[in-house]
C-alpha positions, -999 to 999 in steps of 0.1 A, spaced: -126 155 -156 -103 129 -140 -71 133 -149 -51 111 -125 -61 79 -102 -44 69 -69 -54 38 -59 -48 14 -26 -39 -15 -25 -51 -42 -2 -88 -49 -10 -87 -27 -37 -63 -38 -62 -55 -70 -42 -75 -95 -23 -69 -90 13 -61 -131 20 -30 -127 -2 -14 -102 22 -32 -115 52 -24 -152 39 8 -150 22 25 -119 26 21 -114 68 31 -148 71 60 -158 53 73 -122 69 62 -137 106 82 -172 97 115 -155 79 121 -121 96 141 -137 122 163 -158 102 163 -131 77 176 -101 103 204 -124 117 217 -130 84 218 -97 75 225 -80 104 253 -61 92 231 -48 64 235 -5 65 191 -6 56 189 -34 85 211 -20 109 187 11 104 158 -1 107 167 -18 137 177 12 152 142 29 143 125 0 161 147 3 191 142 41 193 103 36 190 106 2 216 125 23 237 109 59 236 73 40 242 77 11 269 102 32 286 130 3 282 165 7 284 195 -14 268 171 -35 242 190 -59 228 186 -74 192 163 -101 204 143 -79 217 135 -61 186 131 -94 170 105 -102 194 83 -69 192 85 -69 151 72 -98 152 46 -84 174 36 -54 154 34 -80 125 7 -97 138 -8 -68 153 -3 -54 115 11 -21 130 22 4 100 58 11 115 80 25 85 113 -2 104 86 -29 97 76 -19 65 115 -16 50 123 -52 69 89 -66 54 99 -51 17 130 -67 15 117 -99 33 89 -104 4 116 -89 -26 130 -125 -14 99 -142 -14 94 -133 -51 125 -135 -60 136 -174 -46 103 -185 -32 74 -186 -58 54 -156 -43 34 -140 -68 15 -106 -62 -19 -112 -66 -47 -86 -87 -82 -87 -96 -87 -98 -128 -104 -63 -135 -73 -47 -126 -52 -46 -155 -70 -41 -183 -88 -11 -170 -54 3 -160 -42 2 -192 -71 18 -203 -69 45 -183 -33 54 -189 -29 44 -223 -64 52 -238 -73 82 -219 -44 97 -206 -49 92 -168 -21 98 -148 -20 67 -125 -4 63 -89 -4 41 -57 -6 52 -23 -6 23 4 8 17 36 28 -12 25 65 2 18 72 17 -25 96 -14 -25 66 -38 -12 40 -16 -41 70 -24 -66 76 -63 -56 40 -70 -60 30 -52 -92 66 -68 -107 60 -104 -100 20 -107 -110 4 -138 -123 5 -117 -160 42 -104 -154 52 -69 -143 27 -40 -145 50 -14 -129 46 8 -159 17 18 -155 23 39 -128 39 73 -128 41 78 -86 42 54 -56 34 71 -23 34 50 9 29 61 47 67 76 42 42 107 32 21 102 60 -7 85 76 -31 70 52 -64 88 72 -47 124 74 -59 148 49 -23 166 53 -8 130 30 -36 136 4 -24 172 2 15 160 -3 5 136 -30 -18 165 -44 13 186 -44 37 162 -60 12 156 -87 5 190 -94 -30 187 -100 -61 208 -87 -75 181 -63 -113 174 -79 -94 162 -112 -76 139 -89 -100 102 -83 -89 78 -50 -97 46 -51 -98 25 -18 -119 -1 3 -116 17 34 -139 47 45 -117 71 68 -89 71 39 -112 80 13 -133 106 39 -94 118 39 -85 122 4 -121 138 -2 -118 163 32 -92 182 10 -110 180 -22 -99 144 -42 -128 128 -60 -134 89 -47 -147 58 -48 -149 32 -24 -140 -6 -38 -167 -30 -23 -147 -62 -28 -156 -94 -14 -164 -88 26 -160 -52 21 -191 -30 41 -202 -4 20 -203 31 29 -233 61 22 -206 89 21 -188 79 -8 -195 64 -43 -193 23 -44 -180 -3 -71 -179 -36 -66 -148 -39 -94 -126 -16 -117 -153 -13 -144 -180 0 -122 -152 22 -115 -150 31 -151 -186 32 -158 -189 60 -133 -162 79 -143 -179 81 -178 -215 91 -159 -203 123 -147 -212 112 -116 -181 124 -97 
């Protein structure tokens, strides 16, 4: 029996476009201006001093200036690298967006209801686990088209846990939820997390959204119902 759900995000919950055609961008066009004017921030000032460790440590450089690191996050932006300096500048970027610039996190219409299902109907501990930073998981979820959903969900892992395709994070999560793993379900469009999540025991099911490619190891649904339906056919 299912007992708690982890799901992604991106494809899974959300359409890809929004953060590929909102999100990445308005980060690419306002983390300059952003980092400048809040470059005595304590989180900024550390997460600046993450990226110049990594910059450093990796091309070898010496004496990278501000600029610099400027320069190569806006790199690993385009080159959507999962950088945990990124990640905390990107989460506080987009808590602006929402906040004084209109952004609303997008879900699938399926979404909701059958999350509220879940938790409120049949007692399903629910959780997120994406790569996009807890405060990025709790901007989105708290500005939607239908208002804030953040209730819903009792736990909010992100790659501060570890990599999303490591068994060892699936294990973490398993440990913080205190659940066997085969009564734990993960939900995701992308085939090495789930082959992760299932290589130490998780049940899962891969989303086939919209220019999603199915995979033959895993269970498919094409929405949140499917999802449901399976769930109910003992087919886990």
């Amino acid at each position: 029996m299912i007992q708690s759900i982890i799901t992604d995000i991106e494809g899974t919950t959300t359409d890809i476009k929004f953060v590929k055609e909102v999100l990445f961008p308005f980060s690419l066009n306002n983390i300059e201006s952003y980092i400048l004017a809040n470059k005595d921030n304590p989180q900024i000032i550390n997460y600046i001093e993450d990226a110049t460790y990594t910059i450093e440590s990796e091309d070898h450089a010496d004496d990278v200036d501000l600029d610099e690191v400027i320069s190569y996050l806006k790199k690993w932006i385009l080159e959507d690298r999962k950088h945990p300096a990124l990640k905390g500048i990107q989460g506080l970027l987009w808590q602006d967006g929402y906040l004084h610039h209109g952004i609303k996190g997008h879900i699938y219409n399926d979404v909701f209801p059958m999350l509220k299902k879940w938790k409120e109907e049949d007692g399903i501990v629910l959780g997120i686990f994406s790569s996009g930073s807890v405060a990025a998981q709790k901007l989105l979820f708290g500005n939607t088209a239908i208002g804030n959903i953040n209730h819903l969900f009792k736990y909010n892992f992100d790659t501060q846990i570890g990599d999303k395709i490591s068994g060892k994070s699936y294990e973490k999560i398993r440990n913080q939820i205190g659940l066997v793993p085969y009564h734990i379900l993960f939900l995701s469009d992308t085939e090495k997390e789930l082959d992760a999540a299932q290589s130490v025991g998780f049940k899962t099911i891969q989303l086939t959204r919209e220019g999603t490619i199915p995979t033959k190891k895993h269970l498919n649904a094409a929405n949140f119902m499917e999802v449901n339906q399976l769930i109910g056919s003992n087919k886990l």
